[in-house]
C-alpha positions in Angstrom: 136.8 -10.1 -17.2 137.8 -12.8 -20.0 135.6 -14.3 -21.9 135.0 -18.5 -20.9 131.8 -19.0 -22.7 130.9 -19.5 -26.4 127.2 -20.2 -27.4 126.3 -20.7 -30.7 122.9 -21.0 -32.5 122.3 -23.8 -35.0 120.3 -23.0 -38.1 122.0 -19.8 -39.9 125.4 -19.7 -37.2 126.3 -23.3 -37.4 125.1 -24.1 -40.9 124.8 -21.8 -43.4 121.9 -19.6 -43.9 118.5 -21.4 -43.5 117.2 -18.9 -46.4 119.3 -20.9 -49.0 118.0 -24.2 -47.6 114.8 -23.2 -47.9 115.1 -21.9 -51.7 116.7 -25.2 -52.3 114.0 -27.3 -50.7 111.6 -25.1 -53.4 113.1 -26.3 -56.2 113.3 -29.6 -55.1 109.8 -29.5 -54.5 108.6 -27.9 -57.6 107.5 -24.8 -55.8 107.1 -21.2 -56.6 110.3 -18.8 -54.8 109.4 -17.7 -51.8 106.5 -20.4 -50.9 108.1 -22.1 -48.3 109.1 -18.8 -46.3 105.4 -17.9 -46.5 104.0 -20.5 -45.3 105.9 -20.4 -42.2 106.5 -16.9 -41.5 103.1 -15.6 -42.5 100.2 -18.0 -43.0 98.8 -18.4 -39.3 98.9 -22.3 -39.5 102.2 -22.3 -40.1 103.2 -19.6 -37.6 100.8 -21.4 -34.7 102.1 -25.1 -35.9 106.1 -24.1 -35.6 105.5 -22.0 -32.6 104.0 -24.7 -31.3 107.1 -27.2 -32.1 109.6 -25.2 -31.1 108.0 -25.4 -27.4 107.4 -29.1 -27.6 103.7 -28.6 -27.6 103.3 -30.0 -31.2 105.0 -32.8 -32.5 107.5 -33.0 -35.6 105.2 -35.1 -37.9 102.5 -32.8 -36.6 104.0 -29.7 -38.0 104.6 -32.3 -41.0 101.2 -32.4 -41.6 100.6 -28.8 -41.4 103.4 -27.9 -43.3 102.4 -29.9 -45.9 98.7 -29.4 -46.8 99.4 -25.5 -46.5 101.8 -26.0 -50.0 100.1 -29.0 -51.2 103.0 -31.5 -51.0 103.2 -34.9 -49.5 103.7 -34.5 -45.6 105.5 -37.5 -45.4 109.0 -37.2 -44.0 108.5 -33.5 -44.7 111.1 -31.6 -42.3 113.9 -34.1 -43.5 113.0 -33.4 -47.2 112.9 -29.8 -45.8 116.5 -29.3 -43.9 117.6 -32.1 -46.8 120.1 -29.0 -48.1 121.0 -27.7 -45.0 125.1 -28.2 -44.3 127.4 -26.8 -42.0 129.4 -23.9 -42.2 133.1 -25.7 -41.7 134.6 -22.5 -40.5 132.3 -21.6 -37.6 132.3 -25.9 -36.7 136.3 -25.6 -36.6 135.9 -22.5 -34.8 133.8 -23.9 -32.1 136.1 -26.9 -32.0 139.0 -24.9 -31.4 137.5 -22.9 -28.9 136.5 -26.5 -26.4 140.2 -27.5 -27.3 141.4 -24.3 -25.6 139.6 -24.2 -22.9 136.5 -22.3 -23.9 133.0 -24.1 -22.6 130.9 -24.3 -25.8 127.2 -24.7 -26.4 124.9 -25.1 -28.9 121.0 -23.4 -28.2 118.8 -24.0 -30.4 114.9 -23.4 -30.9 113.8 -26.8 -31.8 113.5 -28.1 -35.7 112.1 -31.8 -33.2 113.9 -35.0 -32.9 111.8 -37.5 -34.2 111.3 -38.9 -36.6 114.2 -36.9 -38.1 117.2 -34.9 -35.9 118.7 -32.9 -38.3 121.4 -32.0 -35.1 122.4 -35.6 -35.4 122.0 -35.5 -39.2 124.9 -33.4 -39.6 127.0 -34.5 -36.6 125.9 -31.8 -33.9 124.6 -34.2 -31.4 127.0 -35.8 -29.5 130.3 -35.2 -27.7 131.7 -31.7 -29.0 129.7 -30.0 -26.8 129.7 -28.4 -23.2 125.7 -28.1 -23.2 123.3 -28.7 -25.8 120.3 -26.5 -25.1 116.6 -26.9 -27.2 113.7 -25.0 -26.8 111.3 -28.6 -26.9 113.0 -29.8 -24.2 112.6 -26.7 -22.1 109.5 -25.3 -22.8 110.4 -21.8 -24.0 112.2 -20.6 -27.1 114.5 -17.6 -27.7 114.2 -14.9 -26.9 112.4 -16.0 -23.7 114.9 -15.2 -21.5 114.6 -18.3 -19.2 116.2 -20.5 -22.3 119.2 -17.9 -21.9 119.6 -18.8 -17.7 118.9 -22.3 -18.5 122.3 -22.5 -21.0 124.1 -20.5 -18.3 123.4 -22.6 -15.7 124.5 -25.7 -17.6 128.0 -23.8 -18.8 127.9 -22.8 -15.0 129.2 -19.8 -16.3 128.6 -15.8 -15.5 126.5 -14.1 -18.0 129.4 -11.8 -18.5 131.6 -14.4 -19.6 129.5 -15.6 -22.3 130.1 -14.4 -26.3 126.4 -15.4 -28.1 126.4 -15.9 -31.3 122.4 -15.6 -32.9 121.4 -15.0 -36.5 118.2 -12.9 -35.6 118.0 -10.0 -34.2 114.7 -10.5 -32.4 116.8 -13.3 -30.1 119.0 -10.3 -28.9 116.6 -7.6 -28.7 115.4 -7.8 -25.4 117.8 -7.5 -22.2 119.3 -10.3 -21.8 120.6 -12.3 -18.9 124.8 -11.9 -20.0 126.8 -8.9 -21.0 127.6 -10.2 -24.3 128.9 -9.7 -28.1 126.1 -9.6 -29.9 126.5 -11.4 -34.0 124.9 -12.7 -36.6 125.6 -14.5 -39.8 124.9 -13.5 -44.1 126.7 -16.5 -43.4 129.5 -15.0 -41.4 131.4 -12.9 -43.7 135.3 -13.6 -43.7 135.6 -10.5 -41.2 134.0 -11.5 -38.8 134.8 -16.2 -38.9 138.6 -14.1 -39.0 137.8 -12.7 -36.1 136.5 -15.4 -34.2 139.6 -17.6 -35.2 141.6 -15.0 -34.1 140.1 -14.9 -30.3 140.8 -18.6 -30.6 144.3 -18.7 -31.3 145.2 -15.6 -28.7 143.6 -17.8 -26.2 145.0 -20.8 -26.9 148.3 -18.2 -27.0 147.2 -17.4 -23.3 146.9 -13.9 -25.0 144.0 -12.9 -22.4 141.2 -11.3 -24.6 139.2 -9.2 -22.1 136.0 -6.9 -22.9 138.0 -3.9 -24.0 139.3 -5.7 -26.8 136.0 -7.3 -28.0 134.0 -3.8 -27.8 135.9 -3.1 -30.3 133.7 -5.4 -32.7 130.6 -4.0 -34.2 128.1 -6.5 -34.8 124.6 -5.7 -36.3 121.6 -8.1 -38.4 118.6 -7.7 -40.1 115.2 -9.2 -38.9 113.3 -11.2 -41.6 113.1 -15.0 -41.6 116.3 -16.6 -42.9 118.2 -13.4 -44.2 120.0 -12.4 -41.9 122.4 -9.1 -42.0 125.3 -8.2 -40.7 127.4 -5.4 -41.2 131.2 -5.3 -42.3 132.3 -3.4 -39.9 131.9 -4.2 -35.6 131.0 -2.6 -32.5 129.3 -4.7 -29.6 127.0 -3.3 -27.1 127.0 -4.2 -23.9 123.9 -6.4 -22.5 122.2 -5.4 -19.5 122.1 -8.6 -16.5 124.4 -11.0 -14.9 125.1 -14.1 -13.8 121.3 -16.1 -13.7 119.0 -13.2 -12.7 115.7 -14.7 -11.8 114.6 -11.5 -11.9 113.6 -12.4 -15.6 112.1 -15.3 -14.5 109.6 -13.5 -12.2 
């Protein structure tokens, strides 16, 4: 079977890696290396307040708030201020665009940074008309890696599972089975082996060079787990994901 489906994650995959926002946002901010990771990844308000965003049961100037009294700044405007040095990675943005020119059904999934007041998607030009489905945990509910956020995007690409190359920066989103037999990749932002790669599966498509599964198994692709550093190695092997085409199996 060939490949139809490309579905890419935001932070870390579309832009480049959040870690080097963050460390930007510190110094912007006057505060110590590392304080902003900690605050999110391992002081339980900050765990429970994101968490709670991602699903849409906190708001964005909520998590403001939070955010902000844990490192003592002003909480005003805070996840602007925040993603203010977050920028796209123009080689995986022209490789998504040149995937929907030839044919490929693209989407962007995404857990949730909130809308409102500030949408960093339309910030940087993600929001509107490149894509075949734009999928956010808020709006759904569930984050990765629940696997209902995973059926949801297939259903919208109306796609098989097996069709669909996913593209994540943490390994935690691809740990568990999944509802597609995939590739799996990650980003330290996508090293040039593997955005080469990807450009290459565009233009043998576009060629009407069929790529099947064979070919892409030939790709290893492998990350580390911690917040914002992603890993990859240099060289690729996939592995097969167990599931198909929506199995509400998962949803049971």
């Amino acid at each position: 079977m060939t490949y139809r489906g490309l579905i890419l994650e935001f932070g870390g995959v579309l832009t480049i890696r959040m870690r080097l926002n963050g460390e930007a946002f510190e110094r912007s901010e006057g505060l110590a290396p590392g304080t902003y990771t900690r605050a999110l990844n391992a002081h339980p308000d900050g765990v429970a307040i994101y968490k709670a965003l991602e699903v849409g049961e906190a708001t964005q100037e909520q998590w403001n708030r939070v955010i902000g009294g844990i490192l003592g700044i002003d909480p005003t405007d805070l996840m602007r201020r925040a993603l203010a040095n977050l920028h796209l990675e123009p080689r995986m943005v022209d490789a998504a665009r040149r995937a929907r020119a030839a044919g490929i059904k693209v989407a962007m999934l995404s857990n949730s940074f909130g809308l409102t007041p500030f949408n960093p998607y339309e910030a940087l030009g993600m929001w509107d008309g490149q894509w075949d489905a734009i999928v956010l945990s808020e709006q759904l509910g569930v984050r990765k890696p629940d696997p209902g956020i995973y059926l949801h995007t297939l259903e919208q690409l109306q796609l098989a599972g097996e069709e669909c190359v996913f593209v994540d920066d943490h390994a935690v989103n691809r740990r568990r089975p999944l509802p597609w037999g995939s590739v799996r990749s990650t980003t330290r932002t996508l090293p040039r082996r593997w955005r080469g790669w990807m450009h290459s599966w565009i233009t043998r498509w576009q060629r009407n060079d069929v790529m099947s599964r064979p070919a892409l198994t030939r790709q290893r692709l492998e990350c580390g787990e911690s917040y914002g550093s992603p890993l990859i190695s240099p060289d690729a092997r996939s592995t097969r994901l167990r599931g198909a085409h929506c199995r509400k199996s998962h949803e049971a």
